[in-house]
Every structure is written in structure tokens, then in C-alpha cells.
N, CA, C and O atoms as a GROMACS GRO file, in nm:
protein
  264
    1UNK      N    1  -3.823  -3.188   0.309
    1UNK     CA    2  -3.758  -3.060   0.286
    1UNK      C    3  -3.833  -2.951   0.362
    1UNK      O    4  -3.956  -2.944   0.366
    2UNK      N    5  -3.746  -2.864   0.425
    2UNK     CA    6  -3.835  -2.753   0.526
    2UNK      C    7  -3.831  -2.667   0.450
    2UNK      O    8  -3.738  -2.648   0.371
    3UNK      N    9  -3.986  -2.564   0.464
    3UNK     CA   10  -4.031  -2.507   0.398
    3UNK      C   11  -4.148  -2.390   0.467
    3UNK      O   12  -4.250  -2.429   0.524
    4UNK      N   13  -4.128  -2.304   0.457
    4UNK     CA   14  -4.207  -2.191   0.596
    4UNK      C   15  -4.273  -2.223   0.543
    4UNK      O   16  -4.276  -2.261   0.426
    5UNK      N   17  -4.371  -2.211   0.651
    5UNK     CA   18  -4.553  -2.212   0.615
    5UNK      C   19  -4.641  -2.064   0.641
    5UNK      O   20  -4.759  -2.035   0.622
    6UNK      N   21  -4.503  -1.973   0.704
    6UNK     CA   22  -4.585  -1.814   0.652
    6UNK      C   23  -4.462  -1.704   0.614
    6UNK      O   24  -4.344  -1.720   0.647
    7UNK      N   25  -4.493  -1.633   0.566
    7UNK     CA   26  -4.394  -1.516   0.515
    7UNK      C   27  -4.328  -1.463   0.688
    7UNK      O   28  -4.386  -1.420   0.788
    8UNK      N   29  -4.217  -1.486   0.664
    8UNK     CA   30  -4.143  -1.404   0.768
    8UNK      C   31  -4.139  -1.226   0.760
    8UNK      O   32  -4.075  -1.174   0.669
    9UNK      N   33  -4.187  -1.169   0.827
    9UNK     CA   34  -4.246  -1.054   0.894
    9UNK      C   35  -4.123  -0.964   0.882
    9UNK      O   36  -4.022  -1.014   0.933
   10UNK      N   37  -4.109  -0.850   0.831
   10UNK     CA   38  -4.032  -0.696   0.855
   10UNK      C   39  -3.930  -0.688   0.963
   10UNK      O   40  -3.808  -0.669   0.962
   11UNK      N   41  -4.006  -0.704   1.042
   11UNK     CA   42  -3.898  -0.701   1.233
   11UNK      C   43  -3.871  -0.860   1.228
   11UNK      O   44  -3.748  -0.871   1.230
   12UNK      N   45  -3.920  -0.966   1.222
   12UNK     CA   46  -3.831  -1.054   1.236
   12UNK      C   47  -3.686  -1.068   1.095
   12UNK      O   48  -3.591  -1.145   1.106
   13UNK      N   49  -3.696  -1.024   1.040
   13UNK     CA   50  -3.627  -1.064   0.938
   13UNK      C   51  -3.511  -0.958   0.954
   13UNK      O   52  -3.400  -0.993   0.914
   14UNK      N   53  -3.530  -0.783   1.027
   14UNK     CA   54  -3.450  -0.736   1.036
   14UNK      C   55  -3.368  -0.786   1.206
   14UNK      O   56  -3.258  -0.739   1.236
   15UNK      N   57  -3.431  -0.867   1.285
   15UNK     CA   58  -3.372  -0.944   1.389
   15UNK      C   59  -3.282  -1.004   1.311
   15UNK      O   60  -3.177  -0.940   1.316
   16UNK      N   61  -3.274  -1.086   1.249
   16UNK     CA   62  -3.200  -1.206   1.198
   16UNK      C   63  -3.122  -1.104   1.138
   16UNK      O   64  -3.032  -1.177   1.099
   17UNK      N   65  -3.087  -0.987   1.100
   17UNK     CA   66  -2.982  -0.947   0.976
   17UNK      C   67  -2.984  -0.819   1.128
   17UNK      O   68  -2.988  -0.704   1.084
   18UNK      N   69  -2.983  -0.821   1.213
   18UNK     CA   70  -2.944  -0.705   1.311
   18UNK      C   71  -2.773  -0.728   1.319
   18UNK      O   72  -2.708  -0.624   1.304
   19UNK      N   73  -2.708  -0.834   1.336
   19UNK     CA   74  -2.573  -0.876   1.288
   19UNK      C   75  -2.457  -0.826   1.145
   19UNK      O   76  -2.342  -0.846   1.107
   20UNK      N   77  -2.570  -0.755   1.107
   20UNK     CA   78  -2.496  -0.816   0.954
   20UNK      C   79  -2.435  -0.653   0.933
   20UNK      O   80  -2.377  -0.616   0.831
   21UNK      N   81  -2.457  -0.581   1.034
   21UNK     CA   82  -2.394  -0.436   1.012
   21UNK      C   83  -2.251  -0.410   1.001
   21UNK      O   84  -2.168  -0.491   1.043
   22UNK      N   85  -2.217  -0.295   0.945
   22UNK     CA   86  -2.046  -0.288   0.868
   22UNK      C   87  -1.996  -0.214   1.008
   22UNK      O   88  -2.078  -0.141   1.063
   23UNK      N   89  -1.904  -0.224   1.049
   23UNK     CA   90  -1.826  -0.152   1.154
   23UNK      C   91  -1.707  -0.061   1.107
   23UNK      O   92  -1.660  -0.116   1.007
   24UNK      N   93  -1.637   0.057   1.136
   24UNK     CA   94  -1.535   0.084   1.104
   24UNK      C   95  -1.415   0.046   1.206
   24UNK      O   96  -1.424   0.049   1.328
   25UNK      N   97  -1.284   0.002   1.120
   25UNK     CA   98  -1.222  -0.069   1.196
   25UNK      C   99  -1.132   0.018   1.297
   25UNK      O  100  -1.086   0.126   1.259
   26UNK      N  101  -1.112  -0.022   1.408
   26UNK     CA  102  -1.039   0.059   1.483
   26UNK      C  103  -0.885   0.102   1.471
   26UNK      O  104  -0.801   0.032   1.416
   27UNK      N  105  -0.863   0.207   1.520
   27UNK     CA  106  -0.730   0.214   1.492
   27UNK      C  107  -0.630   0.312   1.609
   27UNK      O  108  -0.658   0.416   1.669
   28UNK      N  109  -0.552   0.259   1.608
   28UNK     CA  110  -0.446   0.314   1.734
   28UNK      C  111  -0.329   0.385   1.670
   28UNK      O  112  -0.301   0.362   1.552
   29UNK      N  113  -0.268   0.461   1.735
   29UNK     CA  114  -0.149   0.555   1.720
   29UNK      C  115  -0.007   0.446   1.645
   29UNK      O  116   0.010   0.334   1.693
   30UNK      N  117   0.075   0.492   1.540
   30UNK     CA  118   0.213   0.392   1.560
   30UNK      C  119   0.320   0.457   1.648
   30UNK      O  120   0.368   0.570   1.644
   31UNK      N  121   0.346   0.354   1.728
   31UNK     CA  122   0.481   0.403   1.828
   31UNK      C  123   0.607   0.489   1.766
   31UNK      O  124   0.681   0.568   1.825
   32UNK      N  125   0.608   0.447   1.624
   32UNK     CA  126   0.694   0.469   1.569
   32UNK      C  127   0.694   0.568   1.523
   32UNK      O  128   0.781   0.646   1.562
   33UNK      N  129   0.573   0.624   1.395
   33UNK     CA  130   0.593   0.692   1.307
   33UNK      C  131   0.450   0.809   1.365
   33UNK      O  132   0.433   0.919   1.312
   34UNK      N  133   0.368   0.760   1.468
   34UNK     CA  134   0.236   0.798   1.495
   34UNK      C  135   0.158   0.807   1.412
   34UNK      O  136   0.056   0.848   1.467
   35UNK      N  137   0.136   0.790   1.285
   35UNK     CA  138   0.030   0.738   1.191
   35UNK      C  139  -0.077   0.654   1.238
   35UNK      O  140  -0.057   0.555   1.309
   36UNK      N  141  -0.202   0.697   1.195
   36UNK     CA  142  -0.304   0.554   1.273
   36UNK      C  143  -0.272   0.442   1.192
   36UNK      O  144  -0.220   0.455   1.081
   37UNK      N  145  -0.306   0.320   1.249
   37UNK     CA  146  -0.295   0.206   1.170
   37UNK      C  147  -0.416   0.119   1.275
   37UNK      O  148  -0.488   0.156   1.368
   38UNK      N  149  -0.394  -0.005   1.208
   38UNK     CA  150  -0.515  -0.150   1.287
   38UNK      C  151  -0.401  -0.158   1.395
   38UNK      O  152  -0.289  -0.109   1.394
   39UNK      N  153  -0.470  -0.243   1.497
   39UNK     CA  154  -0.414  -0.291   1.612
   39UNK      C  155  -0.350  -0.404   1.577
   39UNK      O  156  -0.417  -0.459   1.491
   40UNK      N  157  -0.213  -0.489   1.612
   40UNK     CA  158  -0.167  -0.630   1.577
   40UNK      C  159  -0.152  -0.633   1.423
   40UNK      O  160  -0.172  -0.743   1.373
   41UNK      N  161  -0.116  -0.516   1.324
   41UNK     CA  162  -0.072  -0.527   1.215
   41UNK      C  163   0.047  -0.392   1.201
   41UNK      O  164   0.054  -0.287   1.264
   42UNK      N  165   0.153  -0.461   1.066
   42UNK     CA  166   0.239  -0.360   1.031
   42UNK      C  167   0.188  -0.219   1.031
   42UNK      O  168   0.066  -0.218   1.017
   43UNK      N  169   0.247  -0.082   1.043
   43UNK     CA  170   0.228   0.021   1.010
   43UNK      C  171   0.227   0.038   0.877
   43UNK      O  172   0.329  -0.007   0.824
   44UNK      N  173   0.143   0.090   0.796
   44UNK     CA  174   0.128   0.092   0.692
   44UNK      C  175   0.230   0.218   0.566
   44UNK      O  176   0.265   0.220   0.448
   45UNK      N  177   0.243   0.320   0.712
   45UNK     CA  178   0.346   0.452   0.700
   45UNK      C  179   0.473   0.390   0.683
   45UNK      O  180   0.532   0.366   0.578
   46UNK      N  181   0.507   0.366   0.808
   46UNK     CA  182   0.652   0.327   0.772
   46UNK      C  183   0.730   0.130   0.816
   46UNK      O  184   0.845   0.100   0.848
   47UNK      N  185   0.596   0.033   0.796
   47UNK     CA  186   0.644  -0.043   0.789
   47UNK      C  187   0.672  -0.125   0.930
   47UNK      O  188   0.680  -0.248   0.920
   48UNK      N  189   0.691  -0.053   1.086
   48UNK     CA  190   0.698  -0.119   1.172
   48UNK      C  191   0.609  -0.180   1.244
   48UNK      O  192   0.513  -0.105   1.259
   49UNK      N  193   0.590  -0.308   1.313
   49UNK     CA  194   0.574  -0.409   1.362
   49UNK      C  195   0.633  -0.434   1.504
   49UNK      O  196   0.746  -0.482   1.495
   50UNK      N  197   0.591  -0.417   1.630
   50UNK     CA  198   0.670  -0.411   1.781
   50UNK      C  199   0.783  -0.399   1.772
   50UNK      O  200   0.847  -0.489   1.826
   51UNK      N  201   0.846  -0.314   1.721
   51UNK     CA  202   0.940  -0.260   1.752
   51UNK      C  203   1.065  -0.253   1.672
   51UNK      O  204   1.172  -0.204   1.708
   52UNK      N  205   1.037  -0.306   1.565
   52UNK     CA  206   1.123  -0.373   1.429
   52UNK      C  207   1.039  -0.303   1.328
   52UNK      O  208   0.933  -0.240   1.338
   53UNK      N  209   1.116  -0.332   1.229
   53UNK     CA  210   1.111  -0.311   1.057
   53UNK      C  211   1.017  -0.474   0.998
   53UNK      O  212   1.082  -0.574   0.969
   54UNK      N  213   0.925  -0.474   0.993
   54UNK     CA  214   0.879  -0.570   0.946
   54UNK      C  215   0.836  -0.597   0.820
   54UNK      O  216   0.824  -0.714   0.783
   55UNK      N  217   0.804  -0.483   0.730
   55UNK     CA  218   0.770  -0.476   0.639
   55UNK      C  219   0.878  -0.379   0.545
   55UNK      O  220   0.898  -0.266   0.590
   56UNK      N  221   0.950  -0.418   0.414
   56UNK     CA  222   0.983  -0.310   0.352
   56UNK      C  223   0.908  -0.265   0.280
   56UNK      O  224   0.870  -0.342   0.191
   57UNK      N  225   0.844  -0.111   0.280
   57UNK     CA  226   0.760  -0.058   0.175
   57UNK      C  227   0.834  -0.026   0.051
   57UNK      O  228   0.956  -0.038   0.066
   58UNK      N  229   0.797   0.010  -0.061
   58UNK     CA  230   0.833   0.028  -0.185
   58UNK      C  231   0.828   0.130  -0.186
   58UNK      O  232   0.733   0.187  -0.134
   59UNK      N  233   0.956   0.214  -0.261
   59UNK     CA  234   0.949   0.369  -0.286
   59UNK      C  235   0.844   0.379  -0.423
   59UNK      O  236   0.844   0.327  -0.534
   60UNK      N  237   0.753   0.479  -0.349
   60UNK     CA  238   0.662   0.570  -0.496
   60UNK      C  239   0.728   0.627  -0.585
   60UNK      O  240   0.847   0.607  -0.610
   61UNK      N  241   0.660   0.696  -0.635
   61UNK     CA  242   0.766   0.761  -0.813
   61UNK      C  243   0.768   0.933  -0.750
   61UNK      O  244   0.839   1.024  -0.791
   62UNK      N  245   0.636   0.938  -0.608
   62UNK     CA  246   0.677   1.089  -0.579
   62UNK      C  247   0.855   1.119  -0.531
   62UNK      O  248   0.948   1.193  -0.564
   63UNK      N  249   0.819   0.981  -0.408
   63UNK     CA  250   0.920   1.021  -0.316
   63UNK      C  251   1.098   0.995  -0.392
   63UNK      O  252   1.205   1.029  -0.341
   64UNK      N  253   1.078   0.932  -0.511
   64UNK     CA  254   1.190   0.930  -0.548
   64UNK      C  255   1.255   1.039  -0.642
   64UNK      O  256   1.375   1.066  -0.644
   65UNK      N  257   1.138   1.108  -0.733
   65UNK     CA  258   1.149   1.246  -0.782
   65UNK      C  259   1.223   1.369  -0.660
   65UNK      O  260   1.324   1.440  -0.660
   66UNK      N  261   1.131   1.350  -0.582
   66UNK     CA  262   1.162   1.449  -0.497
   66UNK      C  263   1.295   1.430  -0.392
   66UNK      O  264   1.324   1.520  -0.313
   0.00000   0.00000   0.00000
């Protein structure tokens, strides 16, 4: 069974976890509605997908009051 034979060190240990950082995800304009959204996913605004309706969103309780 392997088993260090000394304490791994401050800087090496933050080498090994230099990877492990959070990114924010990118995001591009929608053609459609121009809302940002992710790249290669539905618009989250209004649902389109290249060039289609791909998603139906659900009406809220605002937009139906109003």
C-alpha cells in the first residue's frame, strides 16, 4: 500500500489543486430575444434554440396577473 514518506509542502499541494478553480460561465447575446444565455443551450428568456422554439417556458403568476 503507498504511503508518503514526507508531508507534502504548501506550493506543492497548491500545484496539484491549481486546477480546481471555479470559472464563470460564458455567455453570448440571444439572436432572438438578446438576453445573455450559455453558448449551445436554449434561451432561457424566451425559449429559443437556432432558430426555433425549443423549449416551452411556463407562464409565472406575474405575467399572467398582469
Amino acid at each position: 500500500m503507498g504511503v508518503p514518506k514526507r508531508r507534502v509542502s504548501h506550493a506543492r499541494q497548491g500545484d496539484r489543486r491549481s486546477h480546481h478553480a471555479l470559472t464563470l460561465p460564458r455567455l453570448e447575446e440571444c439572436p432572438h430575444c438578446h438576453a445573455r444565455k450559455q453558448p449551445h443551450h436554449a434561451c432561457p428568456e424566451c425559449g429559443y434554440y437556432n432558430g426555433r422554439q425549443a423549449i416551452e417556458l411556463k407562464k409565472t403568476t406575474e405575467e399572467s396577473a398582469g
